[in-house]
C-alpha atoms as an extended CHARMM CRD file, in Angstrom:
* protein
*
       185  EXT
         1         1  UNK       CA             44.1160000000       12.6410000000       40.5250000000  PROA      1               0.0000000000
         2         2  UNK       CA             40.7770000000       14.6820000000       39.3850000000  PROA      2               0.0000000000
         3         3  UNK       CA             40.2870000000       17.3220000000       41.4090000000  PROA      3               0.0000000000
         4         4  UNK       CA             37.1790000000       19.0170000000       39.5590000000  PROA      4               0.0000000000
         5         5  UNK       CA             35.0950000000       16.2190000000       38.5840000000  PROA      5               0.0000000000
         6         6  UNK       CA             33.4630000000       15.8260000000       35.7640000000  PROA      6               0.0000000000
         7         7  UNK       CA             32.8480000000       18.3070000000       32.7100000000  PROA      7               0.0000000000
         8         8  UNK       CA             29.7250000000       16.7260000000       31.6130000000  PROA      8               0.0000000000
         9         9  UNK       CA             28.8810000000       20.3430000000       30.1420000000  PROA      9               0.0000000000
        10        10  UNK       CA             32.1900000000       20.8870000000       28.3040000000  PROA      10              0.0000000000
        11        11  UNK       CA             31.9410000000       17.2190000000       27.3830000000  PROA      11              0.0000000000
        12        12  UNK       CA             28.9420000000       17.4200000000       25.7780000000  PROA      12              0.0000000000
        13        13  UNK       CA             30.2090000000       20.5430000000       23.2410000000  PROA      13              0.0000000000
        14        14  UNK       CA             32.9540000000       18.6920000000       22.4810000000  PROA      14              0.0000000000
        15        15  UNK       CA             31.8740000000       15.8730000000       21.1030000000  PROA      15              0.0000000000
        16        16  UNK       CA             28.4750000000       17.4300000000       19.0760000000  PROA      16              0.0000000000
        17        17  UNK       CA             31.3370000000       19.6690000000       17.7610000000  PROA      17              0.0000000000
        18        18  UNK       CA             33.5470000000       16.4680000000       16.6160000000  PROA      18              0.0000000000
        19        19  UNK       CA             30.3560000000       14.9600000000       15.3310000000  PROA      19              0.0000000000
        20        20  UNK       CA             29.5450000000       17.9230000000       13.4520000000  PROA      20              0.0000000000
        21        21  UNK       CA             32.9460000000       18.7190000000       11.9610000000  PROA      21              0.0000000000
        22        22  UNK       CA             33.2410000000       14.0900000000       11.3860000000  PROA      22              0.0000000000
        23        23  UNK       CA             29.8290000000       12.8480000000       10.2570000000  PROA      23              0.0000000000
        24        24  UNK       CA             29.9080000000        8.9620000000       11.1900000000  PROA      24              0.0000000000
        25        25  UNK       CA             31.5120000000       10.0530000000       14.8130000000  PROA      25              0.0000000000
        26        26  UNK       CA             35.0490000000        7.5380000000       13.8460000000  PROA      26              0.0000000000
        27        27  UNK       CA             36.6800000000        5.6610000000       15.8680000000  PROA      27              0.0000000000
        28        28  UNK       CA             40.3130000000        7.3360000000       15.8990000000  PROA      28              0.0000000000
        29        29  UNK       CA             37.6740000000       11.0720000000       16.9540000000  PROA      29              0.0000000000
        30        30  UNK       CA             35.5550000000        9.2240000000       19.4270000000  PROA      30              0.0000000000
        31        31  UNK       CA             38.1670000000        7.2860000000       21.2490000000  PROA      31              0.0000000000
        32        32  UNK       CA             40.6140000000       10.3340000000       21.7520000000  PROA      32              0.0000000000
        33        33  UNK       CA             37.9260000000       12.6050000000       22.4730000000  PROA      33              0.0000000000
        34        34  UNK       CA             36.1400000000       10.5020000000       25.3530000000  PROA      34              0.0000000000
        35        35  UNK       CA             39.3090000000        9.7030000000       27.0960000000  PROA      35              0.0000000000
        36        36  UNK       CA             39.8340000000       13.4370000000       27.0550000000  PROA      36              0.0000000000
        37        37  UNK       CA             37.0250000000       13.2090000000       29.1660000000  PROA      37              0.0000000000
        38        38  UNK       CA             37.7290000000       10.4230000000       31.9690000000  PROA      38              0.0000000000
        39        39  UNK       CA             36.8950000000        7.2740000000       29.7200000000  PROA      39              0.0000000000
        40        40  UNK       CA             39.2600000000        4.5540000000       31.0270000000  PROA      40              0.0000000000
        41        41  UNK       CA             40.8430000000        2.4210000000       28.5050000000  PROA      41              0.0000000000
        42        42  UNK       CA             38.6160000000       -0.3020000000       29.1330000000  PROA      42              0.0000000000
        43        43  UNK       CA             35.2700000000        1.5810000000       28.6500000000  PROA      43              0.0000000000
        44        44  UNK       CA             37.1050000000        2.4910000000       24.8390000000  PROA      44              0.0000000000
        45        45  UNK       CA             38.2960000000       -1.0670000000       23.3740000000  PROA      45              0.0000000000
        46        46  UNK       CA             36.4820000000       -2.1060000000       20.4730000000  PROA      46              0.0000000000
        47        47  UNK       CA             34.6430000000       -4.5430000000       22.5790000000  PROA      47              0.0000000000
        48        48  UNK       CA             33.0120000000       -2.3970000000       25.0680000000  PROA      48              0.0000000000
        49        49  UNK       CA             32.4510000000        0.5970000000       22.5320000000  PROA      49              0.0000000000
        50        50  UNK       CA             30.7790000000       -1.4730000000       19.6610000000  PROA      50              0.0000000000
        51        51  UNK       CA             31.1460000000        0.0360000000       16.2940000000  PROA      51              0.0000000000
        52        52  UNK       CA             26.8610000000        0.2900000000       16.3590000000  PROA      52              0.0000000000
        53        53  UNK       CA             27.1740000000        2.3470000000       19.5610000000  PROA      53              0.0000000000
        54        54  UNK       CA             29.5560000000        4.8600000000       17.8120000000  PROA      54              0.0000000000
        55        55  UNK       CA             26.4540000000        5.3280000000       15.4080000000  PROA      55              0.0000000000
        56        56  UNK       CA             23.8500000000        5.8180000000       17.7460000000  PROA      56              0.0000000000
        57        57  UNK       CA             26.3790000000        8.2810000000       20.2730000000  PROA      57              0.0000000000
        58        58  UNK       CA             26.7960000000       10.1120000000       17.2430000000  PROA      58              0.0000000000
        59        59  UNK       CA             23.0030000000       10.3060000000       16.6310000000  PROA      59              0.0000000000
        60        60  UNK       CA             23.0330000000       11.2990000000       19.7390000000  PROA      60              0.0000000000
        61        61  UNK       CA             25.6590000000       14.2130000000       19.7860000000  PROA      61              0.0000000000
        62        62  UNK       CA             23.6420000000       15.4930000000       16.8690000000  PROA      62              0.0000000000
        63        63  UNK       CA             20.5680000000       15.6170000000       18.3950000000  PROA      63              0.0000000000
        64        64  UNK       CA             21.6470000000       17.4600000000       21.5970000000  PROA      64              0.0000000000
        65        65  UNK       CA             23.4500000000       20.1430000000       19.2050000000  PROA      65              0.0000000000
        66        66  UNK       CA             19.8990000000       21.1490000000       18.0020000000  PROA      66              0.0000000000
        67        67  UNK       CA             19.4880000000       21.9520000000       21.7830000000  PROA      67              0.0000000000
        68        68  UNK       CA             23.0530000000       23.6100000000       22.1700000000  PROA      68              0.0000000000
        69        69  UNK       CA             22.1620000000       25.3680000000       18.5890000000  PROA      69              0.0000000000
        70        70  UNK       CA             18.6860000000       26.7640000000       20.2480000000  PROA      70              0.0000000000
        71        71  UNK       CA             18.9160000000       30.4020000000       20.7370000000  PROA      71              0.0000000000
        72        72  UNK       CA             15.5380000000       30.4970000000       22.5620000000  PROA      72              0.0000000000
        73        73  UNK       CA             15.8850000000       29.6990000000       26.6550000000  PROA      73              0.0000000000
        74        74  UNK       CA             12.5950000000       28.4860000000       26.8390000000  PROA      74              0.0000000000
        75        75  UNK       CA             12.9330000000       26.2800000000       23.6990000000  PROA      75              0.0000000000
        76        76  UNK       CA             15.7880000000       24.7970000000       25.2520000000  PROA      76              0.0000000000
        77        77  UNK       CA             14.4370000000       24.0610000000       28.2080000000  PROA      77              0.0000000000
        78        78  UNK       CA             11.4640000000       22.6190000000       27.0710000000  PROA      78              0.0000000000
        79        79  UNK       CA             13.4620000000       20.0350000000       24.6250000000  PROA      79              0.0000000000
        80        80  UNK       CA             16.1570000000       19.3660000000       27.4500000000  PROA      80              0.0000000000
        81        81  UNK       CA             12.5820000000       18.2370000000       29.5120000000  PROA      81              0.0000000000
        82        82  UNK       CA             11.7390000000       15.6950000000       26.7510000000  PROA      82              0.0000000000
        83        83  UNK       CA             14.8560000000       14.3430000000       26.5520000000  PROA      83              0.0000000000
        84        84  UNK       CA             15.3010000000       13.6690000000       30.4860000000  PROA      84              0.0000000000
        85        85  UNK       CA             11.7800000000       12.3020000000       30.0610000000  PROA      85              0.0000000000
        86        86  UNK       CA             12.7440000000       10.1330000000       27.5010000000  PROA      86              0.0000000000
        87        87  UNK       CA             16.3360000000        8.7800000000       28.7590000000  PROA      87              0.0000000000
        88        88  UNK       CA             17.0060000000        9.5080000000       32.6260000000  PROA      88              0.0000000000
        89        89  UNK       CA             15.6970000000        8.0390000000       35.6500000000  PROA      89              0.0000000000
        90        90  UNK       CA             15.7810000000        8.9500000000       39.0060000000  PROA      90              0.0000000000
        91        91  UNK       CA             18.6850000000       10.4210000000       40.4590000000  PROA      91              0.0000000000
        92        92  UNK       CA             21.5000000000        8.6080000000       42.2040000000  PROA      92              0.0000000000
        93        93  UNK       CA             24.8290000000       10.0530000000       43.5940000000  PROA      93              0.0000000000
        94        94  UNK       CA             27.7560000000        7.9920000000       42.3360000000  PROA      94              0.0000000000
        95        95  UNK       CA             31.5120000000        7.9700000000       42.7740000000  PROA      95              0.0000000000
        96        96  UNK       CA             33.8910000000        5.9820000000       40.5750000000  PROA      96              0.0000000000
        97        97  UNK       CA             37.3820000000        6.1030000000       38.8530000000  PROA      97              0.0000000000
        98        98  UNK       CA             38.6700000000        8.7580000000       41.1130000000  PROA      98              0.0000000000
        99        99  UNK       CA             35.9510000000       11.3020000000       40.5870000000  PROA      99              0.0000000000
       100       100  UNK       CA             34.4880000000       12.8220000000       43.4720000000  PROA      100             0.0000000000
       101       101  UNK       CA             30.5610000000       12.6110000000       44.3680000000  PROA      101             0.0000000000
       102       102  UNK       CA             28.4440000000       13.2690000000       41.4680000000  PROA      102             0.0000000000
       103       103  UNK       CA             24.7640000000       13.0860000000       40.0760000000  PROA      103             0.0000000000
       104       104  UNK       CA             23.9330000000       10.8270000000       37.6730000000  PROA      104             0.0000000000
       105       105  UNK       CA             20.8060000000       10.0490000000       36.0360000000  PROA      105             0.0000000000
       106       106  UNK       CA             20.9780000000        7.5080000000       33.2150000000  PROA      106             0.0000000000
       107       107  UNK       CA             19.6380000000        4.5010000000       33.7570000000  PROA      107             0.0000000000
       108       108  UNK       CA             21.9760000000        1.6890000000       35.3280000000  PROA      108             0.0000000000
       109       109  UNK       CA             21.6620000000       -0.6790000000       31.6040000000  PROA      109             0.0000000000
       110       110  UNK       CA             21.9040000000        2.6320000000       29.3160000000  PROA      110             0.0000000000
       111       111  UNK       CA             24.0260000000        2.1700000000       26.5890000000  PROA      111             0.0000000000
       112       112  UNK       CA             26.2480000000        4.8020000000       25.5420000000  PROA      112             0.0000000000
       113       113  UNK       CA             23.4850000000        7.3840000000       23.6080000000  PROA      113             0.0000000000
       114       114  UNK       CA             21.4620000000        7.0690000000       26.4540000000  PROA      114             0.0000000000
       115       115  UNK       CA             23.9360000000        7.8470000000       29.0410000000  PROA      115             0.0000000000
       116       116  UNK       CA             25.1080000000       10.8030000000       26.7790000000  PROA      116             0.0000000000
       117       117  UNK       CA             21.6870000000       12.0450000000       26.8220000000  PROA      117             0.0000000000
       118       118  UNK       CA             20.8670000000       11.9240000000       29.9110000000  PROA      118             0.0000000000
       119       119  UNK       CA             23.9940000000       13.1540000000       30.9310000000  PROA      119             0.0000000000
       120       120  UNK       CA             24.4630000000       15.4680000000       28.3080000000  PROA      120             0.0000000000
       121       121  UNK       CA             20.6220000000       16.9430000000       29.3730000000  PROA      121             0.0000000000
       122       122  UNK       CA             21.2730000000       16.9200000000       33.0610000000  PROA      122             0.0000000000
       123       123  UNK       CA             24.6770000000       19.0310000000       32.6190000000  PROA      123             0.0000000000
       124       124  UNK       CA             22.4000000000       21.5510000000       30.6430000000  PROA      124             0.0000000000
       125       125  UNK       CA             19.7080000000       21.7780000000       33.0130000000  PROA      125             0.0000000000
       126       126  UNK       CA             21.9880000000       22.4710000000       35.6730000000  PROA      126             0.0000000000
       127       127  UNK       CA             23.5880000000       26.0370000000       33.9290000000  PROA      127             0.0000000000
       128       128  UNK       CA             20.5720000000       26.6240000000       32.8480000000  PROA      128             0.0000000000
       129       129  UNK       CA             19.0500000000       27.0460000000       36.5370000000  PROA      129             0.0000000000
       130       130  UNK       CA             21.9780000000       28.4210000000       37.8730000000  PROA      130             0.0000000000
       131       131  UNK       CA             22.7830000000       30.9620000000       35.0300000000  PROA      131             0.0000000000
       132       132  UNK       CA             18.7990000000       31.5580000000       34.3250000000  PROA      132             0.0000000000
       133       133  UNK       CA             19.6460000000       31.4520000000       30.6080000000  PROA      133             0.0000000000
       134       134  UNK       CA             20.7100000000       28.7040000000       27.7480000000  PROA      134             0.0000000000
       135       135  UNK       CA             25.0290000000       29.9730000000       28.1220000000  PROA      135             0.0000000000
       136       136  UNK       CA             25.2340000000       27.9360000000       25.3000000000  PROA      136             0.0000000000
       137       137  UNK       CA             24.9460000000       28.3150000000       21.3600000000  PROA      137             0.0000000000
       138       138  UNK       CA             26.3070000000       28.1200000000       17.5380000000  PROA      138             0.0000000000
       139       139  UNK       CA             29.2230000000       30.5960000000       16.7090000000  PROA      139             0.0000000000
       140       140  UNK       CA             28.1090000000       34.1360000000       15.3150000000  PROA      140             0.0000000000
       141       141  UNK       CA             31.1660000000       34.4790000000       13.1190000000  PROA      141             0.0000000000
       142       142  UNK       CA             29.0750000000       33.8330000000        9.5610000000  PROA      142             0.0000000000
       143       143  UNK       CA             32.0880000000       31.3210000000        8.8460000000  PROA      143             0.0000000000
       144       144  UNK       CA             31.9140000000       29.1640000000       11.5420000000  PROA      144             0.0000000000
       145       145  UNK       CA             29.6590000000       26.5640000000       13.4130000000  PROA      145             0.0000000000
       146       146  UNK       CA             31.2140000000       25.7660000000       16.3490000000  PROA      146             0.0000000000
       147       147  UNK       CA             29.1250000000       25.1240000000       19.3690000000  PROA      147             0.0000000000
       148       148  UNK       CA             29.7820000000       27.1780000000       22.5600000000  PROA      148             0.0000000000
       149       149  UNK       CA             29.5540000000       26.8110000000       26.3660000000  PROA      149             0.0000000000
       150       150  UNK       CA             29.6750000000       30.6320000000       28.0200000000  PROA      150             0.0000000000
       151       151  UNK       CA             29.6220000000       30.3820000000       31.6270000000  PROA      151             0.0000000000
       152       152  UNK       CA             31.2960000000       33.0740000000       32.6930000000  PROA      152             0.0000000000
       153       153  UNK       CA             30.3930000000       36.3850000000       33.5270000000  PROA      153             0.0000000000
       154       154  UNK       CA             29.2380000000       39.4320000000       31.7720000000  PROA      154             0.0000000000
       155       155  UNK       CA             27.4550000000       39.4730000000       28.5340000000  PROA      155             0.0000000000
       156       156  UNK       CA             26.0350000000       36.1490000000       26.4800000000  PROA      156             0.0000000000
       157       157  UNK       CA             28.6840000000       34.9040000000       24.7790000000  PROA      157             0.0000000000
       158       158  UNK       CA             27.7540000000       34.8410000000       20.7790000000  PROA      158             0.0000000000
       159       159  UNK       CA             31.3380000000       33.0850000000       20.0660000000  PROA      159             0.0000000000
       160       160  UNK       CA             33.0040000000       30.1380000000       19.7290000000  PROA      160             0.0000000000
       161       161  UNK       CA             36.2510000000       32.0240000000       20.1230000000  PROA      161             0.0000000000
       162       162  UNK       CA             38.2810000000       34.8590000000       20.8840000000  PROA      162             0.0000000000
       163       163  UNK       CA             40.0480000000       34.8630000000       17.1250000000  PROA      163             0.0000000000
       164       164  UNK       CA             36.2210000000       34.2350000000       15.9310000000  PROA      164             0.0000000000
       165       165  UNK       CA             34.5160000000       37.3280000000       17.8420000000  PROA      165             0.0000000000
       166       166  UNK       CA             38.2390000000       38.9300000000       16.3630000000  PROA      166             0.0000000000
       167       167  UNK       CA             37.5460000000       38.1820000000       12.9390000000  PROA      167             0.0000000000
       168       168  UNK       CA             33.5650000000       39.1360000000       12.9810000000  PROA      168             0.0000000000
       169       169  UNK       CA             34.5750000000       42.4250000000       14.4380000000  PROA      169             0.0000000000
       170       170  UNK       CA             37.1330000000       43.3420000000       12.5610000000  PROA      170             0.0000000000
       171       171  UNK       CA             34.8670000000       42.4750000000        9.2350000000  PROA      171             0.0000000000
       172       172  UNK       CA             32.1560000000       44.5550000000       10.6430000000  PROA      172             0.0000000000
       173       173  UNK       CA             34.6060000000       47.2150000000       10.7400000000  PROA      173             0.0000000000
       174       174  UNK       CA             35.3760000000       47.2380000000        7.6620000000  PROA      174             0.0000000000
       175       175  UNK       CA             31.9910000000       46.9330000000        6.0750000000  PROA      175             0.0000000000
       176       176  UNK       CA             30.7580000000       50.1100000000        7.9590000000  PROA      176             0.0000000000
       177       177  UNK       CA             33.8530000000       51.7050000000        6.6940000000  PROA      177             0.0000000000
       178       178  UNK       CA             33.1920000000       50.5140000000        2.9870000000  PROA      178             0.0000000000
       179       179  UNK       CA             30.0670000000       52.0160000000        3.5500000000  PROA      179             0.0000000000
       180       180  UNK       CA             30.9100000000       55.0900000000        5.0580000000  PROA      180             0.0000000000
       181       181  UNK       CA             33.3500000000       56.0880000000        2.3350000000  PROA      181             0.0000000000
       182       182  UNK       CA             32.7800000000       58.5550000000       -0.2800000000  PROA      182             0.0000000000
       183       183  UNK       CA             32.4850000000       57.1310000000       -3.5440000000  PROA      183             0.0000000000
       184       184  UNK       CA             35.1220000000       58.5350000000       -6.3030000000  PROA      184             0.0000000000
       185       185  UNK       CA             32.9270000000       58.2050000000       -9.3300000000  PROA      185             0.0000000000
């Protein structure tokens, strides 16, 4: 049994990250990936997750990972307000498949792109209110473009990872060093 509902957030990162890294969004990375998340077995068959709505979720992934990639808070916000506009409606409180209450405001026909976005946007809008900031972003590490959800405390995150913010230090290091050091000419 769930006890901390859903990750809508963390859900979100994941799969604009697995679109990013798979172009096309496949089957065998979609599948996996949403059950991860709470998708029942019968929400994944081939039947009830067409091949055409793996295209348009992973249109849709790719579109909310310009607004995870968005460094600017108000930016952020202001896209995450035209995609509500575009794909919620009105709020309704919903419980299902063991999860407790939750908001949800896609539509009650959406398709799956539409219920990501909406989703997706609401999830977004809800850190951002609570943390005053966009917690999110792209890796800093210059080699890497994983998306990011910080919501912890202390300072913006900038990475993906602790081995990424390892590696960016430890190359910063050594190019102050490099440039520190006497030359032997």
């Amino acid at each position: 049994m769930r006890t901390q509902g859903f990750q809508a957030a963390q859900r979100l990162i994941d799969l604009a990250n697995a679109v990013r890294a798979h172009p096309g969004l496949p089957r065998e990375v979609a599948v996996p990936l949403l059950a991860s998340h709470g998708e029942g077995p019968q929400d994944l068959t081939e039947t009830a997750l067409s091949d055409a709505d793996l295209r348009e979720l992973g249109d849709a992934a790719l579109r909310m990972a310009g607004i995870l990639a968005e460094d600017d808070t108000d930016r952020a916000a202001v896209a995450i307000n035209e995609m509500l506009a575009e794909h919620a409606a009105a709020p309704r409180l919903s419980r299902h498949d063991g999860h407790p209450w939750h908001l949800h405001v896609d539509r009650s026909d959406a398709g799956w792109a539409d219920w990501f976005l909406a989703a997706g946007c609401l999830a977004l809008a809800q850190i951002l209110t609570e943390h005053g900031r966009a917690t999110w972003g792209e890796c800093a590490a210059s080699d890497c473009r994983n998306l990011y959800l910080g919501t912890g405390p202390g300072s913006p995150r900038r990475y993906c990872s602790t081995t990424c913010a390892s590696r960016a230090r430890v190359a910063e290091h050594r190019r102050r060093k490099q440039t520190r050091a006497p030359s032997h000419e």
